[in-house]
C-alpha positions, 0 to 999 in steps of 0.5 A, a space after each residue: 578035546 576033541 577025537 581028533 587030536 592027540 592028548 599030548 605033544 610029541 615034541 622032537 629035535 629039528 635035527 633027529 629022526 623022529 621017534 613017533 608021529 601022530 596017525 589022525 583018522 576021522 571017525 577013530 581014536 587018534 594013535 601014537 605010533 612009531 618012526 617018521 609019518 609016511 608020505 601022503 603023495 
């Protein structure tokens, strides 16, 4: 495994809100973090 990827799945319903995302930056651990992933745009 690389620095770049979460440990774990974070498996969701297609339906709910989601509870956490994924935040991936290069050169730092990735993170588990609260709520829905905020937009790119």
């Amino acid at each position: 495994m690389t620095g770049f990827e979460i440990p774990t799945a974070i498996l969701g319903s297609a339906y709910a809100e989601p509870m956490e995302h994924g935040w991936l930056l290069p050169d730092k651990p990735a993170e588990r973090r609260d709520g829905r992933r905020p937009s790119t745009r």
